[in-house]
N, CA and C atoms of all chains as a GROMACS GRO file, in nm:
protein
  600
    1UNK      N    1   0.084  -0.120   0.000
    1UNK     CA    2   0.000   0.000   0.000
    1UNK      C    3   0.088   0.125   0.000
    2UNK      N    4   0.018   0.191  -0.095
    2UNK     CA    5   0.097   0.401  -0.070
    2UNK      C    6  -0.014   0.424  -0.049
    3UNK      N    7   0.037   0.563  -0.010
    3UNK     CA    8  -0.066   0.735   0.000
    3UNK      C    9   0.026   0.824  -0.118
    4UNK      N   10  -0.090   0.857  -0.164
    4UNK     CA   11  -0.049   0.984  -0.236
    4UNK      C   12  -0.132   1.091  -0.178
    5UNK      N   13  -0.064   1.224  -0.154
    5UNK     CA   14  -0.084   1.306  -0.082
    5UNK      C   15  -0.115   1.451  -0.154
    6UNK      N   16  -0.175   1.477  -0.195
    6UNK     CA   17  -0.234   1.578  -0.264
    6UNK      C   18  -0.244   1.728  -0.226
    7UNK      N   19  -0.228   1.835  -0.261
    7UNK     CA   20  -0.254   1.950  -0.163
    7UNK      C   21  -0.285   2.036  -0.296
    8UNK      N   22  -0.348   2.123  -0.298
    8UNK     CA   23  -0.425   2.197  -0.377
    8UNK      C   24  -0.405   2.320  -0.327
    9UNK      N   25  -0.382   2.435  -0.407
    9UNK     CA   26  -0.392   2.579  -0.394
    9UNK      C   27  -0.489   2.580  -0.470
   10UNK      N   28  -0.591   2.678  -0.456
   10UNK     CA   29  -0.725   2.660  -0.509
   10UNK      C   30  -0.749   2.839  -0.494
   11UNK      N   31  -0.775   2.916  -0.651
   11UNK     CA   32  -0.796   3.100  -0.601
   11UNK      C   33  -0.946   3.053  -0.559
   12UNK      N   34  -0.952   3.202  -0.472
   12UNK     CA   35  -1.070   3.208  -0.327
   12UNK      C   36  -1.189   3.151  -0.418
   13UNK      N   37  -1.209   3.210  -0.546
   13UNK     CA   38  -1.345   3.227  -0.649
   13UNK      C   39  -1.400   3.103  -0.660
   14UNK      N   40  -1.289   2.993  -0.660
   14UNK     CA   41  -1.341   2.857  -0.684
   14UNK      C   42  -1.294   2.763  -0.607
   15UNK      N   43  -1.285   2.795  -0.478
   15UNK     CA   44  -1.341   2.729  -0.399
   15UNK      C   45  -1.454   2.623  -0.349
   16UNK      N   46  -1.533   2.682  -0.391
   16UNK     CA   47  -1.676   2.615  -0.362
   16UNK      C   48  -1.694   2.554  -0.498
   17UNK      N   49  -1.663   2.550  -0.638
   17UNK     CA   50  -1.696   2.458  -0.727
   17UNK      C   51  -1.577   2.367  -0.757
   18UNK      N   52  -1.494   2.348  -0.648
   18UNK     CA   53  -1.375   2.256  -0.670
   18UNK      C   54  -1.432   2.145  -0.664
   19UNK      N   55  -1.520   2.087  -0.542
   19UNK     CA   56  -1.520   1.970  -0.534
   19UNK      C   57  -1.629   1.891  -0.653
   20UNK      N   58  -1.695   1.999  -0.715
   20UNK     CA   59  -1.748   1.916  -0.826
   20UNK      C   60  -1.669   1.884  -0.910
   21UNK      N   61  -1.563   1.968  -0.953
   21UNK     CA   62  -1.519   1.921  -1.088
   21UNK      C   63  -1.381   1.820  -1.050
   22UNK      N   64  -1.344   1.818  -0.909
   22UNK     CA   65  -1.271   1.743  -0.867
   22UNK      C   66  -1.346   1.577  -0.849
   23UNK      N   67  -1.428   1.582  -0.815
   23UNK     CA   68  -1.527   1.460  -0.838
   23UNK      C   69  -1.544   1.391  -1.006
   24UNK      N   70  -1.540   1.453  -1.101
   24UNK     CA   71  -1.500   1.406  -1.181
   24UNK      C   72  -1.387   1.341  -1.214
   25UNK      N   73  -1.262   1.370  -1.198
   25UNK     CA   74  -1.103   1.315  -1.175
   25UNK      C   75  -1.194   1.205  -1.090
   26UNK      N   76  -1.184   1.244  -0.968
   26UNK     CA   77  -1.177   1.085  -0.902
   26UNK      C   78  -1.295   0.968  -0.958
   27UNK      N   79  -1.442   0.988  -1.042
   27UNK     CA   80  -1.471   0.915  -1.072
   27UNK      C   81  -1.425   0.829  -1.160
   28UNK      N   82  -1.351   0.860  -1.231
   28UNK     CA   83  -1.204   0.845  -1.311
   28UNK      C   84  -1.138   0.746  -1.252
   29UNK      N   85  -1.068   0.777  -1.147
   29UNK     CA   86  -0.990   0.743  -1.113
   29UNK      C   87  -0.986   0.628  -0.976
   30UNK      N   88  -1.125   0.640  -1.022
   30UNK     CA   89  -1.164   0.505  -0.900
   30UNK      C   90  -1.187   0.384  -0.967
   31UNK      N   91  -1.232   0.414  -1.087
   31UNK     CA   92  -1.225   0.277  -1.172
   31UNK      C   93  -1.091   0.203  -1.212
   32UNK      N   94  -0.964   0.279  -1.139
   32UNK     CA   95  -0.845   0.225  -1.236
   32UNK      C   96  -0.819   0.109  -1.098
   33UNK      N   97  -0.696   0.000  -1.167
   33UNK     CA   98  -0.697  -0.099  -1.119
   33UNK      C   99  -0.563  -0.081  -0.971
   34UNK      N  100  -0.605  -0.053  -0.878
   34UNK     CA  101  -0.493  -0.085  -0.780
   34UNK      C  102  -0.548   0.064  -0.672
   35UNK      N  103  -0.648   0.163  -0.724
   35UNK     CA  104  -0.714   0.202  -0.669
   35UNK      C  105  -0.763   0.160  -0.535
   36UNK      N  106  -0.782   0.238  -0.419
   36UNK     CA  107  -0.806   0.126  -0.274
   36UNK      C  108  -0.921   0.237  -0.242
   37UNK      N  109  -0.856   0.354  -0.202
   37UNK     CA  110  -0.991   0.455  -0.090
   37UNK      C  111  -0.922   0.568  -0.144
   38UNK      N  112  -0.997   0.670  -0.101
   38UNK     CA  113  -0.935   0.826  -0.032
   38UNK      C  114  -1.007   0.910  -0.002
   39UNK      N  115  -0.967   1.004   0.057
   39UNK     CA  116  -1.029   1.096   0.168
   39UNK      C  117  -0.981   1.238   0.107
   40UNK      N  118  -1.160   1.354   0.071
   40UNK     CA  119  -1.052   1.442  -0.032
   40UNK      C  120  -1.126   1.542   0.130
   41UNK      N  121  -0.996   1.616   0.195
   41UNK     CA  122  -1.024   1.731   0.258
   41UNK      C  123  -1.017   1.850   0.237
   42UNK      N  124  -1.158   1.949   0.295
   42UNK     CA  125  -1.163   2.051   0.284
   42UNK      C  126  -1.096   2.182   0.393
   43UNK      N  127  -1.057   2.275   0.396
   43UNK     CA  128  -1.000   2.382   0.480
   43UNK      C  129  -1.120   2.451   0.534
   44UNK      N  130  -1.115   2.460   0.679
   44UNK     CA  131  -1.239   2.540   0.740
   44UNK      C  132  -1.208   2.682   0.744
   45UNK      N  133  -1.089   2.736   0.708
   45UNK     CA  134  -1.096   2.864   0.721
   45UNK      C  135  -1.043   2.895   0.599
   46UNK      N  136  -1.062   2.997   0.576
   46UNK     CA  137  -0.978   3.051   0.424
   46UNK      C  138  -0.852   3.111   0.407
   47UNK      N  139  -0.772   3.101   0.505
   47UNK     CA  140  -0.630   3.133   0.517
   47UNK      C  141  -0.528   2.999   0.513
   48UNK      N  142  -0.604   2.913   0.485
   48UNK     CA  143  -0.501   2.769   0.481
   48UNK      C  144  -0.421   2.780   0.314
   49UNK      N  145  -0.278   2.740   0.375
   49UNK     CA  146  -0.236   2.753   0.245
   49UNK      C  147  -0.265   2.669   0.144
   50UNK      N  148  -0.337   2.536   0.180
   50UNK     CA  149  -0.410   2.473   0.059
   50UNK      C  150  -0.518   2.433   0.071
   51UNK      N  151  -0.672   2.500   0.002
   51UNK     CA  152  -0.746   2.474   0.017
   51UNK      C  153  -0.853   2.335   0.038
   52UNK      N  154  -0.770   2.248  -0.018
   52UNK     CA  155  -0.771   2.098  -0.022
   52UNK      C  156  -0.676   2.022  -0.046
   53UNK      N  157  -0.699   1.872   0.063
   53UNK     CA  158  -0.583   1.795   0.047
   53UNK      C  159  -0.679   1.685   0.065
   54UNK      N  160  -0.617   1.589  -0.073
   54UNK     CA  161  -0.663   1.476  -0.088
   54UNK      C  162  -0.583   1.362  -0.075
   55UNK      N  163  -0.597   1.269   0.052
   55UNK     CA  164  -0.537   1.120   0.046
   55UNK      C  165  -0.580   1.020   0.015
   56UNK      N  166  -0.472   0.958  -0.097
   56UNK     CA  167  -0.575   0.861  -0.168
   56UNK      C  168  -0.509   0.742  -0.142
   57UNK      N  169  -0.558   0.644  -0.125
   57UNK     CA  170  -0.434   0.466  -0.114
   57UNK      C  171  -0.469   0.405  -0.222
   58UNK      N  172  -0.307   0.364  -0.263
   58UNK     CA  173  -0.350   0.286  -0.395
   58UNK      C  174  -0.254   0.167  -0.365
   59UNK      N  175  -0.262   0.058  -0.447
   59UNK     CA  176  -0.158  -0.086  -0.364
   59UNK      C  177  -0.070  -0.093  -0.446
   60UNK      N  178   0.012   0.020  -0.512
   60UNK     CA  179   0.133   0.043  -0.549
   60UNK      C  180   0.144   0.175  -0.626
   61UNK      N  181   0.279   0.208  -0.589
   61UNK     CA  182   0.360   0.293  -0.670
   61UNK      C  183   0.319   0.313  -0.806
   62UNK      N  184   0.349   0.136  -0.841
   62UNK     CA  185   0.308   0.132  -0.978
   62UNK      C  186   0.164   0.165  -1.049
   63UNK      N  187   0.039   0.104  -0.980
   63UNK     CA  188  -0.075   0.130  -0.999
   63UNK      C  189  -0.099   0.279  -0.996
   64UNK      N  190  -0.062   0.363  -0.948
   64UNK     CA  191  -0.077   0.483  -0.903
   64UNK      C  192  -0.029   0.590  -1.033
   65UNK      N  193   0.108   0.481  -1.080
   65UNK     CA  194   0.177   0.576  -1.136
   65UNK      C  195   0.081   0.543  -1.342
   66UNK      N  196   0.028   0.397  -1.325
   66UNK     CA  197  -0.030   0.392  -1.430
   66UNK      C  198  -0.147   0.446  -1.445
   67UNK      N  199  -0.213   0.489  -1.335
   67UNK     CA  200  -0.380   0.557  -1.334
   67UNK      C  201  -0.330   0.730  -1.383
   68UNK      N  202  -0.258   0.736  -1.399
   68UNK     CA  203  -0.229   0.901  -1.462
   68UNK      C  204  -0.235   0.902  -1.570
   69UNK      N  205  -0.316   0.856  -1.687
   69UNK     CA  206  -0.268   0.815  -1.783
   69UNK      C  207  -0.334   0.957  -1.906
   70UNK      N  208  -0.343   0.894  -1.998
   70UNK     CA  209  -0.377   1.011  -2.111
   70UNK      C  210  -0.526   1.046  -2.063
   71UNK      N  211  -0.621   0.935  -2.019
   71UNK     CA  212  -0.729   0.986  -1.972
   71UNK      C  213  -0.753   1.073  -1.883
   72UNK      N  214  -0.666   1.079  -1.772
   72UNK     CA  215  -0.659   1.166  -1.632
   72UNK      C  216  -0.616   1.302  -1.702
   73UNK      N  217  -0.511   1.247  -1.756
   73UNK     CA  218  -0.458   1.415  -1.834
   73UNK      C  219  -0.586   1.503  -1.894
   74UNK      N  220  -0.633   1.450  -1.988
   74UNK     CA  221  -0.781   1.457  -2.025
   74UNK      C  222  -0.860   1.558  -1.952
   75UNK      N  223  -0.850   1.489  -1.866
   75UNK     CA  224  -0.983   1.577  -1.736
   75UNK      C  225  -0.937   1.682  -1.711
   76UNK      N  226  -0.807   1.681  -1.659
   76UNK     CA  227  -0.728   1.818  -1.614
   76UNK      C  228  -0.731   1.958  -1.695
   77UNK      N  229  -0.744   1.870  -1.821
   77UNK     CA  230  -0.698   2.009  -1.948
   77UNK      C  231  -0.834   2.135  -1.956
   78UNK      N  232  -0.920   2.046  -1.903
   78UNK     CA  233  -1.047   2.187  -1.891
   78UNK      C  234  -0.975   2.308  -1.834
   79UNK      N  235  -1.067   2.439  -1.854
   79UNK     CA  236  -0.995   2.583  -1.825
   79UNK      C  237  -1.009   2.572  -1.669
   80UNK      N  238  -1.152   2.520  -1.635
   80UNK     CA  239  -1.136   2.532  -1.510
   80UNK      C  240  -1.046   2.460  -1.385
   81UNK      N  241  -0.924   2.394  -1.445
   81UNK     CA  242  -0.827   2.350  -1.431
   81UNK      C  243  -0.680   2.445  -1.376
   82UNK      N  244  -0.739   2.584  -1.475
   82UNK     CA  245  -0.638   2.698  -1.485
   82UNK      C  246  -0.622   2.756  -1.355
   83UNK      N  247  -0.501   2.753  -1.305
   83UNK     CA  248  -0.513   2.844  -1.164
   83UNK      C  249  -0.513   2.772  -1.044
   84UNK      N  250  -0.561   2.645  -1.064
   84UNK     CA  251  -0.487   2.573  -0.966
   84UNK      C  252  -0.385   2.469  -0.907
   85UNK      N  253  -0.309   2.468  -0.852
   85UNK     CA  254  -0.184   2.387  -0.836
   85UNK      C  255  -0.167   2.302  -0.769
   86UNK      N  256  -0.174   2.178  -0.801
   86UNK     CA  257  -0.125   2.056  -0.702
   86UNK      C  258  -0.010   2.019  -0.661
   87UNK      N  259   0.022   1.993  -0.507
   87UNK     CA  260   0.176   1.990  -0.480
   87UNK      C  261   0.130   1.821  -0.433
   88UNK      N  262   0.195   1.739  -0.453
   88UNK     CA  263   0.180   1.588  -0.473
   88UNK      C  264   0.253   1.504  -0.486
   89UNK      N  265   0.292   1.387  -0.332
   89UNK     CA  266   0.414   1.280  -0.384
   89UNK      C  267   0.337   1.157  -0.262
   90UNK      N  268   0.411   1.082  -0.340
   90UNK     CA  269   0.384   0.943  -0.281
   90UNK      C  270   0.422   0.924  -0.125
   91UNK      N  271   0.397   0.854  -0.032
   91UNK     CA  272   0.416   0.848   0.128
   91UNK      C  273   0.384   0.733   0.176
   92UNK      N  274   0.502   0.640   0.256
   92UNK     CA  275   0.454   0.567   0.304
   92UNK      C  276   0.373   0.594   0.482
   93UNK      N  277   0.310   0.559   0.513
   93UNK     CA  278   0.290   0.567   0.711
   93UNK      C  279   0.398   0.503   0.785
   94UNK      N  280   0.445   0.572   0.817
   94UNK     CA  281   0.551   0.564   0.925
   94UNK      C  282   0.542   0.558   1.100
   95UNK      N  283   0.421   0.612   1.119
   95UNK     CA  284   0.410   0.637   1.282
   95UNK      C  285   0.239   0.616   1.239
   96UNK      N  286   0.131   0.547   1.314
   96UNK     CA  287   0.066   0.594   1.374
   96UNK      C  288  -0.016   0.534   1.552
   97UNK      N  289  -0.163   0.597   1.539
   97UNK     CA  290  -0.162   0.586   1.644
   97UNK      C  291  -0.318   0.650   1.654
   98UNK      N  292  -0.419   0.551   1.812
   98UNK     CA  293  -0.548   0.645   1.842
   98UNK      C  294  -0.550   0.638   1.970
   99UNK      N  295  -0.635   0.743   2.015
   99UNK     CA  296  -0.705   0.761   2.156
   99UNK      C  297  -0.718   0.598   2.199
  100UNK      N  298  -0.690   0.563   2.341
  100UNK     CA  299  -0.737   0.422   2.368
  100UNK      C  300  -0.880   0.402   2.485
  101UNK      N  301  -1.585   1.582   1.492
  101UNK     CA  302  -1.434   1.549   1.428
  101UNK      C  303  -1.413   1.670   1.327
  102UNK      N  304  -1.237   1.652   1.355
  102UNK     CA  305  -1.187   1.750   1.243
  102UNK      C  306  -1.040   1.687   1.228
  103UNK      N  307  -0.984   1.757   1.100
  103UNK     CA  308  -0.875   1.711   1.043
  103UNK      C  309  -0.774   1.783   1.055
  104UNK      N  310  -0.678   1.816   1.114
  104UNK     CA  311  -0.564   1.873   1.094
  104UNK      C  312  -0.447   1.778   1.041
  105UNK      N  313  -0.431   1.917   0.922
  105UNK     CA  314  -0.273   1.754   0.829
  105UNK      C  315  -0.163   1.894   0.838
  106UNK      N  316  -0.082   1.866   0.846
  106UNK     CA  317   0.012   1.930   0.840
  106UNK      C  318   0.177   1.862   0.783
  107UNK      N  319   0.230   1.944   0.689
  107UNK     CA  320   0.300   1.927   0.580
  107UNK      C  321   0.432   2.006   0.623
  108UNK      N  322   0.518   1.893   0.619
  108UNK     CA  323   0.671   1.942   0.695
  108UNK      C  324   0.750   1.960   0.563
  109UNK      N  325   0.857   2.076   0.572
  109UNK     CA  326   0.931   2.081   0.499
  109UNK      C  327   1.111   2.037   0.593
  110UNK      N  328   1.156   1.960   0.512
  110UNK     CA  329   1.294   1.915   0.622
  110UNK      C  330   1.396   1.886   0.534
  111UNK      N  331   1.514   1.998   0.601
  111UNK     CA  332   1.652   1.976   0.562
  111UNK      C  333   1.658   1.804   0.492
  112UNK      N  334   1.743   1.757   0.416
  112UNK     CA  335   1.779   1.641   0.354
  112UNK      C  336   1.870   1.552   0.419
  113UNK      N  337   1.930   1.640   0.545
  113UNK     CA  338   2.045   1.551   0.629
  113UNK      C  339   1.992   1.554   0.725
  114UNK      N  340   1.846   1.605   0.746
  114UNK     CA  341   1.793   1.582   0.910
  114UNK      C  342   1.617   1.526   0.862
  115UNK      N  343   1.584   1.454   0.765
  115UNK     CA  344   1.482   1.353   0.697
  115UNK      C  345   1.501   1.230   0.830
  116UNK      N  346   1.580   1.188   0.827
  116UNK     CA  347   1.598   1.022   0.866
  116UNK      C  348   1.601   1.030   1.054
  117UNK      N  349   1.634   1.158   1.086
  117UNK     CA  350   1.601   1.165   1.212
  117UNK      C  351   1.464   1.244   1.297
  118UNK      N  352   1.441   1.296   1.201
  118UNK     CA  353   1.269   1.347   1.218
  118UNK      C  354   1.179   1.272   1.284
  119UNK      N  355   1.173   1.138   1.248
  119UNK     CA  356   1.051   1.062   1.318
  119UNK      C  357   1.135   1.108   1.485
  120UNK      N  358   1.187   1.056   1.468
  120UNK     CA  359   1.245   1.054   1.662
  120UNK      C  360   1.223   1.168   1.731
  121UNK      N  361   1.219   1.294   1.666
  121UNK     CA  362   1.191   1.399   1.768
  121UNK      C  363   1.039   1.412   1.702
  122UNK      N  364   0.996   1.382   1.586
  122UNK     CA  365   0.852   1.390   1.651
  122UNK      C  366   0.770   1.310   1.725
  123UNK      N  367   0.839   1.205   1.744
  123UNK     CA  368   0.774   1.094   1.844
  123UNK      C  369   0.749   1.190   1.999
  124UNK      N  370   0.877   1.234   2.027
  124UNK     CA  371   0.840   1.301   2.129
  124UNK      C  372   0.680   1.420   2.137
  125UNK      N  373   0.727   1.491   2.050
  125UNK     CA  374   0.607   1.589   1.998
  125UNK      C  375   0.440   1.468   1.997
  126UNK      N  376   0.437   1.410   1.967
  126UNK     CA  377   0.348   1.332   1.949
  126UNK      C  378   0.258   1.232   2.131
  127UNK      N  379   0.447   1.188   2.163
  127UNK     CA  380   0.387   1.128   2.276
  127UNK      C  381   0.305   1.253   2.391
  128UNK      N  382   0.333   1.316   2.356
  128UNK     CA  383   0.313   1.474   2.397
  128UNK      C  384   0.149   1.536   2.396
  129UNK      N  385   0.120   1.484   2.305
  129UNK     CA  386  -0.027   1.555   2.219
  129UNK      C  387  -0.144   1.446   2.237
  130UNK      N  388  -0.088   1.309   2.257
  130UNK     CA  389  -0.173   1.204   2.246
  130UNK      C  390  -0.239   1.181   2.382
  131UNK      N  391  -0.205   1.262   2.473
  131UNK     CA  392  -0.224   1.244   2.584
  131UNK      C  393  -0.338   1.372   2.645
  132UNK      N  394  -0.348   1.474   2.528
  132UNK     CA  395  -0.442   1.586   2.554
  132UNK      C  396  -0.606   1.500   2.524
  133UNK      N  397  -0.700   1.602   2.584
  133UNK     CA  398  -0.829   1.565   2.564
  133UNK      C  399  -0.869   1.618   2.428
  134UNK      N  400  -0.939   1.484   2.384
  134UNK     CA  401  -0.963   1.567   2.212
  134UNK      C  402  -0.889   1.467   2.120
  135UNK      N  403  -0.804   1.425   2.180
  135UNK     CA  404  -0.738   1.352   2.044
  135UNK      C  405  -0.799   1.222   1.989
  136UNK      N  406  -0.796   1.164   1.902
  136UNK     CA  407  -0.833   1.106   1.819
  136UNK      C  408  -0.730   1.002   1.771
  137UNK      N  409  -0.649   1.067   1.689
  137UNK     CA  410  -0.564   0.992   1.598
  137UNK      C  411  -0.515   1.018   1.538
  138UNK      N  412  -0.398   0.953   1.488
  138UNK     CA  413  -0.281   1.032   1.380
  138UNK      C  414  -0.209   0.910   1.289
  139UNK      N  415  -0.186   0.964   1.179
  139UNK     CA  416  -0.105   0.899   1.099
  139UNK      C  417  -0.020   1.010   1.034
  140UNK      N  418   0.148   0.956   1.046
  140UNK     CA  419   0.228   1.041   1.021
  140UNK      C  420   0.329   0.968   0.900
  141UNK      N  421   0.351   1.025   0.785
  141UNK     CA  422   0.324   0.972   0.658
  141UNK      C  423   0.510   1.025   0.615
  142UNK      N  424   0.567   0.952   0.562
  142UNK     CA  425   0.675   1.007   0.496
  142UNK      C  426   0.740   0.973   0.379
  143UNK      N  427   0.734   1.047   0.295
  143UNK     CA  428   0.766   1.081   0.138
  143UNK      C  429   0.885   0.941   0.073
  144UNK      N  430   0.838   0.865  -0.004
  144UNK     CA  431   0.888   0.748  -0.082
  144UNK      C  432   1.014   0.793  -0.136
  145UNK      N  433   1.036   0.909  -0.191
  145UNK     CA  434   1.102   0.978  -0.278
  145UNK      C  435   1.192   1.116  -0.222
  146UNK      N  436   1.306   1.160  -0.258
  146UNK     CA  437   1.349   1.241  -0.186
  146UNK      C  438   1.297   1.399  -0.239
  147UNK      N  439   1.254   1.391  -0.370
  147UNK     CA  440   1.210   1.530  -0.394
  147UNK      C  441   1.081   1.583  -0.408
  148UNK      N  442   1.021   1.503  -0.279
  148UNK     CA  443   0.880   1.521  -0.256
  148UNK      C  444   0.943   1.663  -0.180
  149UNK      N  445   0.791   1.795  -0.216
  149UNK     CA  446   0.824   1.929  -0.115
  149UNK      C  447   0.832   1.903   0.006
  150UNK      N  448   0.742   1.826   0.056
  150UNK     CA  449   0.701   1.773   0.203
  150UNK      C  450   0.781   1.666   0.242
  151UNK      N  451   0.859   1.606   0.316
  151UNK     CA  452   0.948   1.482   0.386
  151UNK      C  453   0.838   1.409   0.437
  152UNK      N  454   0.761   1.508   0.487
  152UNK     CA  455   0.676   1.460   0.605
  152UNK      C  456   0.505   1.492   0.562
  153UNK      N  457   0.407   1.442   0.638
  153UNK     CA  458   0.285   1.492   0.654
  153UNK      C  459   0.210   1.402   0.753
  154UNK      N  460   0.141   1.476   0.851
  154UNK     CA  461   0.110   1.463   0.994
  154UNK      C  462  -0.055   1.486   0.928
  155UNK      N  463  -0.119   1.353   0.964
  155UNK     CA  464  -0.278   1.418   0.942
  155UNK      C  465  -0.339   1.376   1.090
  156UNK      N  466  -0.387   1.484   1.138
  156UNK     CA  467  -0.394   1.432   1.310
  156UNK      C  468  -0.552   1.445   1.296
  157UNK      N  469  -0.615   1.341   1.385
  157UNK     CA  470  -0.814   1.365   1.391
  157UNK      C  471  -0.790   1.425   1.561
  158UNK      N  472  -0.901   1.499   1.559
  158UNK     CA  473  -0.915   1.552   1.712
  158UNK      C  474  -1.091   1.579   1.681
  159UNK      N  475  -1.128   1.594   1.824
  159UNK     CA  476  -1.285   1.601   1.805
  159UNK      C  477  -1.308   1.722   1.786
  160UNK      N  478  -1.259   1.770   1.832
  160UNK     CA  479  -1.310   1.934   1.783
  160UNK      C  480  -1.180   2.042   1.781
  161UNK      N  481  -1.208   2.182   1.678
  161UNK     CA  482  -1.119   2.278   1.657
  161UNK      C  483  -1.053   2.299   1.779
  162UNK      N  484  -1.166   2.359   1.908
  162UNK     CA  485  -1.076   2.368   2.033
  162UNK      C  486  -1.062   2.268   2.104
  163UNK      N  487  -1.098   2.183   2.096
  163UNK     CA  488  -0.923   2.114   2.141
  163UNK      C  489  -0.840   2.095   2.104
  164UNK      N  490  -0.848   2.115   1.950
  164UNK     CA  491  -0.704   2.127   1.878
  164UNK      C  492  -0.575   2.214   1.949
  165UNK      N  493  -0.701   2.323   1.959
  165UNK     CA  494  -0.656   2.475   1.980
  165UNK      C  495  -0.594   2.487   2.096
  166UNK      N  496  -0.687   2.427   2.213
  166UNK     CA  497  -0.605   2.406   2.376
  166UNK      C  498  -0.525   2.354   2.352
  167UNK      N  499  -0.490   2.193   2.274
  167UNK     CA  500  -0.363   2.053   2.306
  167UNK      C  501  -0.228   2.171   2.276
  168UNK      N  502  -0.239   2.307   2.166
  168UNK     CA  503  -0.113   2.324   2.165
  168UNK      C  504  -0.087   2.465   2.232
  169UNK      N  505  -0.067   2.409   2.344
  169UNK     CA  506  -0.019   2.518   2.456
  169UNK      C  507   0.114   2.537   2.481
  170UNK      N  508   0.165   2.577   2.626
  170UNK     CA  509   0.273   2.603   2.639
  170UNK      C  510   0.369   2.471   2.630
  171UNK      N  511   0.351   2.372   2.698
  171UNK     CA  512   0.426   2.254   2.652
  171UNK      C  513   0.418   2.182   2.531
  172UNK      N  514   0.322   2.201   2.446
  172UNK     CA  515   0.376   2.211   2.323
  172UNK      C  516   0.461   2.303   2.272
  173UNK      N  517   0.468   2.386   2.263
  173UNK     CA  518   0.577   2.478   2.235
  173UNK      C  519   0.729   2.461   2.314
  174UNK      N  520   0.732   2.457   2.386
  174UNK     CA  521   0.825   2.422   2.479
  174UNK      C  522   0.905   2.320   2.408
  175UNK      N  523   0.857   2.202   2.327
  175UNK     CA  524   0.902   2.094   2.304
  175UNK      C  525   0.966   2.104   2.146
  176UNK      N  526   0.901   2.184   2.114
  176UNK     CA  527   0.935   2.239   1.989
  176UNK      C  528   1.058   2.334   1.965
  177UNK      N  529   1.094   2.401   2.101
  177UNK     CA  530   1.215   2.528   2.138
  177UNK      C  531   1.309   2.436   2.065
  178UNK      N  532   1.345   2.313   2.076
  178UNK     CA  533   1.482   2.272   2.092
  178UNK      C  534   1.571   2.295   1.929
  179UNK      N  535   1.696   2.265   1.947
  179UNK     CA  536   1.741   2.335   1.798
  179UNK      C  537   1.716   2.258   1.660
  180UNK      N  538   1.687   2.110   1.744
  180UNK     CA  539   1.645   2.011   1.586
  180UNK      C  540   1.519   2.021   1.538
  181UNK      N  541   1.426   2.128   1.623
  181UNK     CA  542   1.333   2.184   1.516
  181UNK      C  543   1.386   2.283   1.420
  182UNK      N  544   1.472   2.374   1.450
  182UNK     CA  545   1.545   2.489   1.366
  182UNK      C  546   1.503   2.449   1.221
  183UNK      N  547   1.484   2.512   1.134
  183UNK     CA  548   1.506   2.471   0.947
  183UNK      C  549   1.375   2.408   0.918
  184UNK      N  550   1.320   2.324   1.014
  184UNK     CA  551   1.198   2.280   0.960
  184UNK      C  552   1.046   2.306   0.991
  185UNK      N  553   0.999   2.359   0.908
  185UNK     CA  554   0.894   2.423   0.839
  185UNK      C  555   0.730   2.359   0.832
  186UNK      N  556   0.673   2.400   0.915
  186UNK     CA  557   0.534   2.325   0.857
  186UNK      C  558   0.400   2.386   0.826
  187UNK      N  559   0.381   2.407   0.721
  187UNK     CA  560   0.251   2.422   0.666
  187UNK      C  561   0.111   2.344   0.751
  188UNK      N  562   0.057   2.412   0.830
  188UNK     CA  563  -0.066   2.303   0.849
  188UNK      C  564  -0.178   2.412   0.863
  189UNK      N  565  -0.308   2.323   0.880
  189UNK     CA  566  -0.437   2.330   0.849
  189UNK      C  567  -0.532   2.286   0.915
  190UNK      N  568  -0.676   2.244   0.947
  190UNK     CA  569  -0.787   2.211   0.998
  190UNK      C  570  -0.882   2.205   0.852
  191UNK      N  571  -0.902   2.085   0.882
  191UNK     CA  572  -0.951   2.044   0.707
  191UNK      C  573  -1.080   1.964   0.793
  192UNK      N  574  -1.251   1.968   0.724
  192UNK     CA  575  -1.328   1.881   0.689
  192UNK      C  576  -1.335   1.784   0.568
  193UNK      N  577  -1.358   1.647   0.629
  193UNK     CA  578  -1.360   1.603   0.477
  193UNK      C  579  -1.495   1.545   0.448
  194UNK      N  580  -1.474   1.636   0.312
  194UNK     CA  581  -1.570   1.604   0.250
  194UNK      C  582  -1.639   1.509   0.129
  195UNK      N  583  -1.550   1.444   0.101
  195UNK     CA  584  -1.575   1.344   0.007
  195UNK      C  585  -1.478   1.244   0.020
  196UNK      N  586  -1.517   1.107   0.017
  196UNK     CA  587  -1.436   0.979   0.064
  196UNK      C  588  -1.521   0.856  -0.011
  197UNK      N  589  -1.442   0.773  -0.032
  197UNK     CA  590  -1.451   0.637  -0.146
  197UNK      C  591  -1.340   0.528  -0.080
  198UNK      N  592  -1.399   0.413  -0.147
  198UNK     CA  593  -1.331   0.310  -0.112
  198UNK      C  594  -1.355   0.213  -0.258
  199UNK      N  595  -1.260   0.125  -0.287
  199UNK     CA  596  -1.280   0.040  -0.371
  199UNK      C  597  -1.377  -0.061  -0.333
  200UNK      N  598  -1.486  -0.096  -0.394
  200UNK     CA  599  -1.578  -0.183  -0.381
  200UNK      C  600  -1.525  -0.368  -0.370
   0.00000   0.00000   0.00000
């Protein structure tokens, strides 16, 4: 298993229609093969330096690195694409831990 | 519940010793009221921006807000925090999937 770790700068304006057109990508991208879960988060205040960060698990490097493919590119190329920036790398879990 | 992830930036000759002083930081926090849970995630690759990323659950903003008081800070004074950098946040999430 990885995490890929996602972080999004997102301008203030589109904010609120990110997660639709971001829902597209992931319907995408849930059909590809090695796909597991992910969790896309939102920022409660508007001073976070990235308005969303999405963790996704996929059961390899490799799977991960083949779900990017010409189709994903695809999705991205819309305008409303323009302006925002994903900072994004692979992670394994190293530490964790819950309330007992 | 809420999400705080927070995104470390770390020198390249002080990567491999990071977990150890945030263990401390951690054994530290896990022990406040409010906490939840954490998974602390570190970069496959060396030219990920982030080394690190800390996504901590707590039940609510303030207790986020109380857990980091003066002994948190305190723990943080020492010089092998020096250089490293963290971006963090309080994120809802709002959209989540799993492979069927």
């Amino acid at each position: 298993m990885i995490e890929f770790v996602n972080c999004f700068t997102v301008p203030a304006d589109r904010v609120d229609g990110f997660v639709d057109q971001w829902r597209q990508v992931n319907a995408y991208m849930v059909t590809k093969p090695g796909y597991v879960s992910h969790r896309l988060h939102r920022a409660v205040t508007s001073d976070a330096t990235y308005a969303f960060v999405n963790i996704a698990t996929w059961d390899s490097a490799d799977s991960w690195r083949e779900a990017h493919d010409a189709g994903f590119r695809a999705l991205l190329s819309g305008p409303e694409w323009a302006g925002i920036r994903p900072v994004g790398a692979l992670y394994d879990v190293v530490h964790e831990g819950a309330a007992s």
